[in-house]
C-alpha positions as CSV (number, residue, x, y, z in Angstrom):
1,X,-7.0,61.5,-35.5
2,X,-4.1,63.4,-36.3
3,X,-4.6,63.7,-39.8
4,X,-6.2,66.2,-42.7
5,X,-9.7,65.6,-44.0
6,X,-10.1,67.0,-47.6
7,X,-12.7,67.1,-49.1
8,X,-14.2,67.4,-53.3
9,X,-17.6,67.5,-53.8
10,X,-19.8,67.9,-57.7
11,X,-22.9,69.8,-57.8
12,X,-25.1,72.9,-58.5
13,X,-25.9,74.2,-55.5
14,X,-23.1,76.0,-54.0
15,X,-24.2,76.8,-50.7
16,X,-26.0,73.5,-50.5
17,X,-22.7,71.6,-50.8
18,X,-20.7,73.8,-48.7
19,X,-23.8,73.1,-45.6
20,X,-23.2,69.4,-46.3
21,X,-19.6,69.4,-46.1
22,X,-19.4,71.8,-43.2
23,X,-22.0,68.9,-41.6
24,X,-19.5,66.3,-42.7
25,X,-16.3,68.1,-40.8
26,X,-18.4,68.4,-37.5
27,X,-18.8,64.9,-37.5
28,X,-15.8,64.2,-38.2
29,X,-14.5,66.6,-34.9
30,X,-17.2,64.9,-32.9
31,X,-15.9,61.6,-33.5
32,X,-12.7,62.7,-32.6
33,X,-13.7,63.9,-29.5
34,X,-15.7,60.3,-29.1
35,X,-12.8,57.8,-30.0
36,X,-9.5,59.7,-29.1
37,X,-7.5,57.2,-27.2
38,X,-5.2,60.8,-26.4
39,X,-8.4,62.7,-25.3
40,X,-9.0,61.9,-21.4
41,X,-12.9,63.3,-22.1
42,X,-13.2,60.6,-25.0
43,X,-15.8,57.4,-24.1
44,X,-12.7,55.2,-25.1
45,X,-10.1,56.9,-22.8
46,X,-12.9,56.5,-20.4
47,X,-13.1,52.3,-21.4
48,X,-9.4,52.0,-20.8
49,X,-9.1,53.7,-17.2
50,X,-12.3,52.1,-16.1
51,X,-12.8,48.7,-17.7
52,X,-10.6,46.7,-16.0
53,X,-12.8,47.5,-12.8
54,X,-15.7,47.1,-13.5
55,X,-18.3,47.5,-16.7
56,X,-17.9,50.6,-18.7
57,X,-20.7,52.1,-20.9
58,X,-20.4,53.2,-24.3
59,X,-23.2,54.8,-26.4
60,X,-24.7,52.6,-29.4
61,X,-22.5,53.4,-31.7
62,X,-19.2,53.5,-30.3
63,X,-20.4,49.6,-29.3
64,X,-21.7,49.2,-32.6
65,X,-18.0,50.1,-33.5
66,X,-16.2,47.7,-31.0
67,X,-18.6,44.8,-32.2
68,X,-17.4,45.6,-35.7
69,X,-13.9,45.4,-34.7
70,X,-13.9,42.1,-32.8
71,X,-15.7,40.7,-36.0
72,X,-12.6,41.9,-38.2
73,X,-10.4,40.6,-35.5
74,X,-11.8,36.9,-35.7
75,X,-12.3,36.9,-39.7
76,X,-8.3,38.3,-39.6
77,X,-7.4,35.7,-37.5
78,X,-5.9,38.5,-34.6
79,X,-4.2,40.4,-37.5
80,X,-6.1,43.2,-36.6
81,X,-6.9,43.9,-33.2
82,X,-7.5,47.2,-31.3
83,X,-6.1,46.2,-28.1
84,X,-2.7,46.7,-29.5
85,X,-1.8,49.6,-27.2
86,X,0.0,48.0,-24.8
87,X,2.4,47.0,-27.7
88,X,2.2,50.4,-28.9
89,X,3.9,51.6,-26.2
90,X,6.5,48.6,-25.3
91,X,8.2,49.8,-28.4
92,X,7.6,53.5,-27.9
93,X,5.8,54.4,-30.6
94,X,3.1,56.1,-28.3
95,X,4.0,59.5,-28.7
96,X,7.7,58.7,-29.4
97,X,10.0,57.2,-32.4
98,X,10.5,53.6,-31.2
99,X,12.8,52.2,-28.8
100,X,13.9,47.8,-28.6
101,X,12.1,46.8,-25.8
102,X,13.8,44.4,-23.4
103,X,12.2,40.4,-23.6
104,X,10.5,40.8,-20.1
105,X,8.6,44.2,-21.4
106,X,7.7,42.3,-24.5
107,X,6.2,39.5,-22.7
108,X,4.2,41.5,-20.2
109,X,2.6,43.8,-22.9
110,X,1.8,40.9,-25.0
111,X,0.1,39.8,-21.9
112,X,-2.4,42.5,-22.1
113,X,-3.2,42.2,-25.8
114,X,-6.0,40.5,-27.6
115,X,-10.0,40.5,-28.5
116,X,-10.6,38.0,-25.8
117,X,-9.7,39.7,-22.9
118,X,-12.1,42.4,-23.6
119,X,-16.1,41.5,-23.1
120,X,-18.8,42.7,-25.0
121,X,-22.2,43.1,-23.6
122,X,-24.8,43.5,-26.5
123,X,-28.0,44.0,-23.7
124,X,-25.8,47.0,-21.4
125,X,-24.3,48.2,-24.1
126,X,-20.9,47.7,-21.9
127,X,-17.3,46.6,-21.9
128,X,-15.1,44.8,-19.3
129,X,-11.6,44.0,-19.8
130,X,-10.4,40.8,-18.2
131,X,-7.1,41.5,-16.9
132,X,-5.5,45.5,-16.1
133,X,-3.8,47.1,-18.5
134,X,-5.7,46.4,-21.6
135,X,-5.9,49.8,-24.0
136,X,-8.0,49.7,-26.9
137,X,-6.7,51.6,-29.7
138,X,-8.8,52.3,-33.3
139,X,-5.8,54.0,-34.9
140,X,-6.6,51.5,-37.4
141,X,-10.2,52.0,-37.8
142,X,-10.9,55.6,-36.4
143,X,-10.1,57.4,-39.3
144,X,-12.2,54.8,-42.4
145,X,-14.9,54.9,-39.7
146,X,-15.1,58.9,-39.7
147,X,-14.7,58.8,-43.3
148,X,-17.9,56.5,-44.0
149,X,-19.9,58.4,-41.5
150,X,-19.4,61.9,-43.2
151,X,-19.8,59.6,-46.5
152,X,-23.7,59.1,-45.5
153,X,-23.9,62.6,-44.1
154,X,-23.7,64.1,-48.1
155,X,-25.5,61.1,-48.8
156,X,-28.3,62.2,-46.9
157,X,-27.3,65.7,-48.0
158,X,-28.3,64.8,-51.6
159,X,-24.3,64.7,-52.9
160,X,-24.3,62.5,-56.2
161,X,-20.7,62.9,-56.4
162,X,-17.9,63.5,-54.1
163,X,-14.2,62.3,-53.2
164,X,-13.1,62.3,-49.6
165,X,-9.8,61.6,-48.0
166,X,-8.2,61.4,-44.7
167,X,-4.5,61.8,-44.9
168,X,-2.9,59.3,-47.4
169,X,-4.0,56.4,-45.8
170,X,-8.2,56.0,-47.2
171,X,-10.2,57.7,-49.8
172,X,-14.0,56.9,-50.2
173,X,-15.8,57.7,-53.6
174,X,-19.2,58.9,-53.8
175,X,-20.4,58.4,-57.4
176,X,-18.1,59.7,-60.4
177,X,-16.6,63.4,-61.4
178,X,-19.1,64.3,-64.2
179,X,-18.6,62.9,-67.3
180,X,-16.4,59.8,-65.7
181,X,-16.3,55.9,-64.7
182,X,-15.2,56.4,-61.7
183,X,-12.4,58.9,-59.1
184,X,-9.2,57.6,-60.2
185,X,-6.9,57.2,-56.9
186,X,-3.1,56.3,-57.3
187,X,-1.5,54.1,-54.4
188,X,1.9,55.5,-54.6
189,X,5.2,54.4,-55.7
190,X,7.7,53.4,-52.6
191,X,10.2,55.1,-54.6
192,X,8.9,58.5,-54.3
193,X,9.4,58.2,-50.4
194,X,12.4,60.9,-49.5
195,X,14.2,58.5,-47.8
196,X,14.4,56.2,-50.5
197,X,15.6,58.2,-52.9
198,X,17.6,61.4,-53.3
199,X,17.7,61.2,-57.6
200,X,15.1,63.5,-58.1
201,X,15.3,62.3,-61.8
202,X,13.9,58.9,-60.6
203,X,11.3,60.4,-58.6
204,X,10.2,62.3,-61.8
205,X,10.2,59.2,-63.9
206,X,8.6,56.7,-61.4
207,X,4.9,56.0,-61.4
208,X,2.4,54.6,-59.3
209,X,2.1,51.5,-58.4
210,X,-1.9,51.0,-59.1
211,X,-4.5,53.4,-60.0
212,X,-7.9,52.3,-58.4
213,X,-11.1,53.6,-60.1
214,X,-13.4,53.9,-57.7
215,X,-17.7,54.5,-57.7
216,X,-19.2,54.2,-54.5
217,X,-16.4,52.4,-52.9
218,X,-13.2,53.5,-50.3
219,X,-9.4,52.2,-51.0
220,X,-6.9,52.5,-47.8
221,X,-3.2,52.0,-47.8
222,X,-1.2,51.0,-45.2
223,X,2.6,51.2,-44.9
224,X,5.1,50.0,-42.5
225,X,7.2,53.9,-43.1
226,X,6.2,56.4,-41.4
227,X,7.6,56.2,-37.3
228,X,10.8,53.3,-37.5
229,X,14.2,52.9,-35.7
230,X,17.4,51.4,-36.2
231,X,17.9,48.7,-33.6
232,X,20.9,45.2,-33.9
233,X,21.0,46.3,-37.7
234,X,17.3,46.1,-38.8
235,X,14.9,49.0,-39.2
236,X,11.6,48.6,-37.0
237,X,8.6,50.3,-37.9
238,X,5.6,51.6,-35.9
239,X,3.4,48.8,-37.4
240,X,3.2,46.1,-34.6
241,X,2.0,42.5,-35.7
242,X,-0.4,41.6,-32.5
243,X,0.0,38.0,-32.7
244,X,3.7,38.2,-32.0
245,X,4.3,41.7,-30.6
246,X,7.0,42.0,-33.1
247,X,7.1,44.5,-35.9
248,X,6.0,43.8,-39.3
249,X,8.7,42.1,-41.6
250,X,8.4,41.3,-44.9
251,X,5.6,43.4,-46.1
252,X,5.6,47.1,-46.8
253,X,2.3,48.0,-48.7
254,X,-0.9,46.7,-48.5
255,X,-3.9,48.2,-50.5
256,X,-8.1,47.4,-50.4
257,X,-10.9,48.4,-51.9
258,X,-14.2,47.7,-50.5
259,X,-17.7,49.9,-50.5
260,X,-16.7,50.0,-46.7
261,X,-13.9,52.7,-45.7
262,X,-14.3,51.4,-41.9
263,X,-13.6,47.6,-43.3
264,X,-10.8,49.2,-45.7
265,X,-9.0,50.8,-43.0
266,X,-8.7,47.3,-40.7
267,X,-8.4,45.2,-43.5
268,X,-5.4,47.2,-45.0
269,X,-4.0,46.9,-41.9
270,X,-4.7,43.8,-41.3
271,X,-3.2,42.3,-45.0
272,X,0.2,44.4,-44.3
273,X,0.7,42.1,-41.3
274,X,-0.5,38.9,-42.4
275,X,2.0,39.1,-45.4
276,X,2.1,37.0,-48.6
277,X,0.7,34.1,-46.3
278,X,-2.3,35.2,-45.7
279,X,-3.0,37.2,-48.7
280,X,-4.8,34.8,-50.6
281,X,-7.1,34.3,-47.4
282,X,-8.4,38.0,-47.0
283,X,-8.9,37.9,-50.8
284,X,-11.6,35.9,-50.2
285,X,-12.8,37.3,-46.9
286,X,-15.4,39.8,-49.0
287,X,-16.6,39.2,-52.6
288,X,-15.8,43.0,-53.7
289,X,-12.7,43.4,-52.6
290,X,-9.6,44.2,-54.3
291,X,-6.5,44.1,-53.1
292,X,-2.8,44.9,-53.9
293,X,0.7,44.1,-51.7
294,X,4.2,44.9,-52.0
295,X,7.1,42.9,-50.4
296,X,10.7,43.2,-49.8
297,X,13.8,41.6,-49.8
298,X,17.6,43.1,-50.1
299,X,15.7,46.3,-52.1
300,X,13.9,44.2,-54.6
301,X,10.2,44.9,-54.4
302,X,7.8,42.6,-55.2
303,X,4.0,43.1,-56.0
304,X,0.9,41.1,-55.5
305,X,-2.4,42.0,-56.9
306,X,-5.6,40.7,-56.5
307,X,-7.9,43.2,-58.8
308,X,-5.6,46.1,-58.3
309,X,-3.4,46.7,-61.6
310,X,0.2,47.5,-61.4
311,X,3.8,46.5,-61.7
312,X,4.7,42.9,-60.4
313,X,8.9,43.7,-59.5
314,X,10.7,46.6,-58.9
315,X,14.4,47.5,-57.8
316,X,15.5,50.5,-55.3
């Protein structure tokens, strides 16, 4: 998944906590090893060389998983969509820094994406893809997905109270650090990015944008920094929007909070490319969730918040 799990776990037991966590990282590996779209043994790299021939099986879960994301990809309205691949790599940001793809390579990779050109069979427990060259990618799922699963493995463990993290991008809460409401996360400031800023005396001074306190629940943050290009005087970033293979504009943050670090991770994702427009609209799509997103125009930073506290303008 290409990231660092940490992880912060409360209790008496030493040895008992380190056997839980220990139990929590092999999962972690083995779904790695399950839902690597860069791993040739994975069952998904096996579902994108195979599918388009004929029915592919997948074990329980990983269909479980699938099922899950074609849900979030109708409630999202194709905002989030794990077929995105193909896009992926138009604009080569599949294992490169981006290139401007040429109208006709456009076209033909948004050809191969979307939910309903791949078909779920609930009885087999198998996938088809309709047409070749449809690649199903859950870089925007994988790594919530891992994180909930080692969640219910110190669950089951007995942990009362933990803090788990993958990267920057979701943390999930288990309970409170004793004598607390809640793990108090930050979703940082844009202006601490390096790029942004070389006055180290603003970086000092800045703070975050939100501080989420979370109990039993999971806050991801997605960003459109991170792989970008300079192409006809615009900046493109490695976020693709799947409904018009174009990158995301507009929108740079996007923060939720749910109990569900597998819903958190999509639905992050899936708020930074719907934008202000459909902000209002994923609001509403769970009644827990909060929610926070920052847009730009000519450096002036806007925020939105939707349970998430923070600052409503900033300049850079």
């Amino acid at each position: 998944m290409a990231t660092r799990f940490e992880f912060v776990l409360y209790g008496e037991n030493a040895i008992a906590l380190r056997a839980a966590a220990e139990e929590a990282i092999e999962e972690i590996h083995r779904l790695e090893a399950q839902l690597s779209l860069y791993r040739p043994s994975s069952e998904i790299a096996h579902v994108n060389s195979r599918a388009a021939l004929e029915p592919v099986r997948v074990s329980p879960p990983v269909f479980a998983l699938l099922e899950r994301s074609q849900k979030l990809a109708t409630e999202t309205l194709g905002a989030f969509d794990i077929t995105i691949a193909p896009l992926v790599r138009c604009w080569g940001f599949m294992g490169g820094s981006g290139k401007l793809p040429s109208e006709n390579e456009l076209a033909e990779a948004r050809s191969k994406v979307g939910m309903h050109l791949v078909q779920l069979n609930p009885r087999e427990f198998t996938i088809r893809f309709a047409t070749e060259g449809v690649m199903l990618d859950l870089g925007a799922i994988g790594k919530g997905y891992a994180i909930e699963c080692a969640s219910e493995i110190l669950r089951e463990a007995g942990v009362a109270s933990a803090l788990l993290h993958s990267g920057t991008s979701t943390v999930s809460a288990i309970g409170s650090p004793p004598g607390e409401a809640g793990w108090k996360v930050a979703v940082e400031n844009p202006i601490n990015r390096p790029d942004r800023s070389t006055d180290t005396s603003a970086l000092a001074e800045s703070k975050p944008l939100a501080t989420a306190i979370l109990r039993d629940e999971s806050l991801s943050v997605s960003a459109v920094w991170g792989k970008s290009f300079q192409a006809e005087g615009q900046t493109l970033g490695h976020v693709i929007d799947p409904r018009t293979g174009l990158p995301v504009a507009g929108a740079v943050l996007a923060a939720v909070v749910l109990p569900s670090a597998t819903e958190t991770d999509a639905l992050s994702t899936a708020l930074l490319t719907l934008g202000r427009e459909g902000h209002e609209s994923l609001s509403k799509l769970r009644p827990q969730v909060r929610t926070m997103l920052v847009n730009e125009l000519e450096g002036t930073y806007s925020v939105e918040n939707h349970g998430l506290t923070g600052t409503d303008s900033f300049c850079i």
